[in-house]
C-alpha positions in Angstrom: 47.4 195.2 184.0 51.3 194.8 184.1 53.4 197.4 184.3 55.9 196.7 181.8 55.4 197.7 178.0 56.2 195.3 175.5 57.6 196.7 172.0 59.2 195.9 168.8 59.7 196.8 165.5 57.4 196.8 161.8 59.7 194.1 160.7 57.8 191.4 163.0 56.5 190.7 159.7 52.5 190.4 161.8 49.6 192.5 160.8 49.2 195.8 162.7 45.9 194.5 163.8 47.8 191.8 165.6 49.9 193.6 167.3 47.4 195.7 168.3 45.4 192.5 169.4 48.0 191.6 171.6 48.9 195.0 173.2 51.9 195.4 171.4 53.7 198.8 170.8 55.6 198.9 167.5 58.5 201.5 165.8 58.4 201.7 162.2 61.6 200.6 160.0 62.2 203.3 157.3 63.6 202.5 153.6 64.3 204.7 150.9 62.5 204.5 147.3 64.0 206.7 145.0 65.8 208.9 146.7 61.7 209.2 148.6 61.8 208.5 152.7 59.3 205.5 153.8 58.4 203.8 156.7 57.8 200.5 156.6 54.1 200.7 157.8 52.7 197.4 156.9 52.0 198.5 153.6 50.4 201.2 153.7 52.9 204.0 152.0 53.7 201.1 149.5 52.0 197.9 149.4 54.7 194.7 148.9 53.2 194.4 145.1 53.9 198.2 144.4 57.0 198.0 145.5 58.5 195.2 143.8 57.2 196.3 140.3 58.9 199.4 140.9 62.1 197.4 142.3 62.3 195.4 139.2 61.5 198.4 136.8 64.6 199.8 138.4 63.9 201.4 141.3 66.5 201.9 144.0 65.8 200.6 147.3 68.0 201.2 150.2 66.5 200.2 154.0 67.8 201.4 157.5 67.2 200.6 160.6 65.4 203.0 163.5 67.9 205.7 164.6 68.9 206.1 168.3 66.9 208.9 168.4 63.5 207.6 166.6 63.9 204.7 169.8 63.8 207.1 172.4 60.8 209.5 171.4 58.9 206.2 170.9 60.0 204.7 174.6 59.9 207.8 176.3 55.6 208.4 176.3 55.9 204.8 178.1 58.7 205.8 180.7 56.7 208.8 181.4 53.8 207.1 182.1 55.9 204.8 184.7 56.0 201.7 182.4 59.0 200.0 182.5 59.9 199.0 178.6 61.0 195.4 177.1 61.7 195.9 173.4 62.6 192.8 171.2 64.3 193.8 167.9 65.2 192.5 164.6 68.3 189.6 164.3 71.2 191.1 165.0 72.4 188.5 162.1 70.3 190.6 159.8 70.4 194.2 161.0 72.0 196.6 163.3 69.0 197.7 165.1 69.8 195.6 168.3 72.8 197.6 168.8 70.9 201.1 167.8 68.2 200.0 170.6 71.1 199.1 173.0 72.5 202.5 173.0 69.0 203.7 172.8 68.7 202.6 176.4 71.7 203.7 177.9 71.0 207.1 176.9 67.4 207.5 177.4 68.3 205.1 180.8 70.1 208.3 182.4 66.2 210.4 182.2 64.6 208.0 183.9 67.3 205.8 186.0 64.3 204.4 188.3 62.7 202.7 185.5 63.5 199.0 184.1 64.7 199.6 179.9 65.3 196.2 178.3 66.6 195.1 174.7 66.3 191.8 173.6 67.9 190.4 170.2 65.6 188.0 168.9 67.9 186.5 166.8 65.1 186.1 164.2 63.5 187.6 161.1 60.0 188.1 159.4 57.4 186.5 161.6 59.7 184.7 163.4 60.6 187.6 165.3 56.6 188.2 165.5 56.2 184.3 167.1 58.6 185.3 169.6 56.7 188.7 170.6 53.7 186.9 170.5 54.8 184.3 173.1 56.0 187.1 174.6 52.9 188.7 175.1 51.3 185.3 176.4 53.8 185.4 179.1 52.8 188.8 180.3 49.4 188.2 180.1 49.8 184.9 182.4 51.1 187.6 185.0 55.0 187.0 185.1 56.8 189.8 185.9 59.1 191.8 183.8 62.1 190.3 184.9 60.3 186.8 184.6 60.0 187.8 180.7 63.0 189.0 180.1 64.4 185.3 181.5 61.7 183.8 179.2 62.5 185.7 176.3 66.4 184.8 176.5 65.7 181.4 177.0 63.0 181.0 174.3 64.9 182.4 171.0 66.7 179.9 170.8 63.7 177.7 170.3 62.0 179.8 167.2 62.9 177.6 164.3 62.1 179.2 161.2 62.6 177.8 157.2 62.1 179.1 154.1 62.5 179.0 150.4 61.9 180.9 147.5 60.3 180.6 143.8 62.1 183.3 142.6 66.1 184.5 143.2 66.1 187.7 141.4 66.6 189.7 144.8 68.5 187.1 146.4 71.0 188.0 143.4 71.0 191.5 143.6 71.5 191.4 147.1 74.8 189.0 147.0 73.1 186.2 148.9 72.8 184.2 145.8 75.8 184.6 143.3 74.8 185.3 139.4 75.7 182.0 138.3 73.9 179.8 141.0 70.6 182.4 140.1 70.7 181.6 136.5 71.0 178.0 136.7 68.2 178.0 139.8 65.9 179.4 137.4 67.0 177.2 134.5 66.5 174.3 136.9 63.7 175.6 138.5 65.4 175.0 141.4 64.4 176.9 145.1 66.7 177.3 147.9 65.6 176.7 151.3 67.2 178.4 153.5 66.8 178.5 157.6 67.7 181.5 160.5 70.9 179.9 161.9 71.5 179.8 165.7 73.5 183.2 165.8 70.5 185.0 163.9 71.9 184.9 160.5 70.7 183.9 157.2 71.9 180.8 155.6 71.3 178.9 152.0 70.9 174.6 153.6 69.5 173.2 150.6 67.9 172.8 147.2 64.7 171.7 146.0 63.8 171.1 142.4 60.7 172.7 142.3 58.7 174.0 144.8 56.6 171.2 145.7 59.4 169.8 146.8 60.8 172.8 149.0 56.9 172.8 150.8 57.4 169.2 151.5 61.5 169.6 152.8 60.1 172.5 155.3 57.5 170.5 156.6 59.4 167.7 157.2 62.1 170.1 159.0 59.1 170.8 160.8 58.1 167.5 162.2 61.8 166.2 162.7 62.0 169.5 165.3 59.1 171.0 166.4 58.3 170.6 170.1 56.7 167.2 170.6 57.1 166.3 167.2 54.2 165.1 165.0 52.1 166.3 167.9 53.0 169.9 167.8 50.1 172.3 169.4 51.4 175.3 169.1 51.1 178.2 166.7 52.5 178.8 163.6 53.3 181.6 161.5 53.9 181.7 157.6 54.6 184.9 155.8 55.4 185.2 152.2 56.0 187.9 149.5 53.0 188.2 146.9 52.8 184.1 147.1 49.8 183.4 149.4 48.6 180.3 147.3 52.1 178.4 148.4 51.9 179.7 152.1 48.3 178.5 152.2 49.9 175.3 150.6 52.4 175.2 153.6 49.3 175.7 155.8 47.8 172.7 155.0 50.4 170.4 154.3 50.9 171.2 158.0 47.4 170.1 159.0 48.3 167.0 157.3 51.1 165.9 158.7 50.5 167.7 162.5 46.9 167.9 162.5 47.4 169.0 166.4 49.0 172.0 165.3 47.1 174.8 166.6 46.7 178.5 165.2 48.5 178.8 161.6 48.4 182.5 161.0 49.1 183.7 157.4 50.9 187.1 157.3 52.7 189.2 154.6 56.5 190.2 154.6 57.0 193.7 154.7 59.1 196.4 153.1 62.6 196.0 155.0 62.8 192.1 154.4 61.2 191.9 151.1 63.4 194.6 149.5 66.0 191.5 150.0 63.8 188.6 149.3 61.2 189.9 146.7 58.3 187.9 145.7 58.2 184.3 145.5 59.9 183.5 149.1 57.6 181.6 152.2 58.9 181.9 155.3 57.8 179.2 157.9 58.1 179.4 161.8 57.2 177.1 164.8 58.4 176.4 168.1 61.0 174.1 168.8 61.7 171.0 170.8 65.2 172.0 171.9 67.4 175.1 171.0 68.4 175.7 167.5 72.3 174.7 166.7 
């Protein structure tokens, strides 16, 4: 058993039983509905369908990120226990959570100054981040040591390409990341954006895809053009998506189609902090890379 905990946050985007497969502690992301607190508990306060019906009947949805405070009482049971702690959060490109956690550890840092406290930026979103804690976890289960995964999980970041698009842009208006005009005319068009997590984290609109037949087959081409060792990937993947399974599960096998060496493809659902931005409609697609994102 190592002695080093590994934790991160709801928005990993994986199931809870995942992460509870894999050892993983989690903090819960809170948003507010109404004026109501919630946690972003993999959909168990309010599940993704719930809440967009209410989004789009007018409900206001604001989300925040785990307080200083929140980080410490969930590191501290750990610290007491002599674990030393490695905690990946959310982008920094998306959220401010990586600098919450930062000063997180400084100040929890001067209770137990002979224990090891760790914050890594995973400059990813959605299950991307949760690909990264999963390799993560691999590492610590091959027996490297905590410094060893904190190396690793530098290095490795960089190499989490993820791609996405989305069949509806309703959210993507509201939130300013699409303008009014551009959303009108996508859904006129039928047109879907595919977007990508850009090297510094952040989220960026690449290109357009008439249809989204057309957007599954531009990701997976992404795919194969980058993915370590190409058309003979054999690593995991993970797909999450916002009330759209039938087009991640189209992802899915397009995938074993044109990388039939690929190994696990893992299906999960966005949660309540990224889907309040993207609503339904968006697939999110992540693999490993052959070289570090640009």
């Amino acid at each position: 058993m190592s002695n080093y905990v590994l934790t991160c946050c709801s928005t990993a985007d994986v199931s809870e039983k995942y992460l509870q497969s894999r050892d993983v502690k989690y903090v819960y992301f809170n948003y507010e509905l109404d004026g109501v607190q919630c946690k972003d508990d993999f959909g168990r306060t309010n599940a993704p369908a719930d809440l967009y019906k209410k989004m789009l009947a007018g409900a206001e949805c604001r989300t925040s990120q785990v307080s200083i405070g929140e980080y410490m009482a969930f590191w501290r049971p750990f610290l007491e226990e002599g674990k030393d702690v490695l905690h990946v959060s959310l982008s920094s490109g998306v959220s401010g959570t990586y600098e919450s956690a930062c000063q997180a550890k400084v100040e929890i840092e001067q209770e137990f100054p002979d224990r090891k406290i760790e914050v890594v930026d995973s400059l990813q979103a959605s299950s991307g981040y949760g690909l990264l804690v999963d390799g993560l976890a691999d590492k610590r289960d091959e027996g490297l040591s905590f410094d060893e995964v904190v190396a690793w999980a530098k290095e490795a970041r960089h190499r989490v390409y993820g791609w996405f698009f989305s069949t509806d842009l309703t959210f993507f208006v509201r939130g300013g990341r699409i303008s009014k005009t551009a959303g009108l005319l996508g859904g006129m068009l039928n047109i879907c954006p595919v977007m990508d997590i850009e090297a510094d984290g952040s989220l960026a609109v690449k290109e357009k895809a008439r249809g989204k037949k057309k957007a599954i087959a531009r990701v997976v081409e992404i795919m194969t053009q980058t993915a370590e060792q190409g058309n003979a990937y054999a690593r995991k993947v993970f797909i999450s998506n916002s009330e759209c399974v039938s087009d991640a599960q189209a992802v899915k096998e397009l995938i074993q189609e044109k990388l039939p060496q690929t190994g696990d493809i893992n299906i999960f659902t966005i949660g309540a902090t990224i889907g309040v931005h993207t609503g339904p409609g968006t697939v999110a697609t992540f693999w490993w890379g052959e070289e570090p994102r640009a």
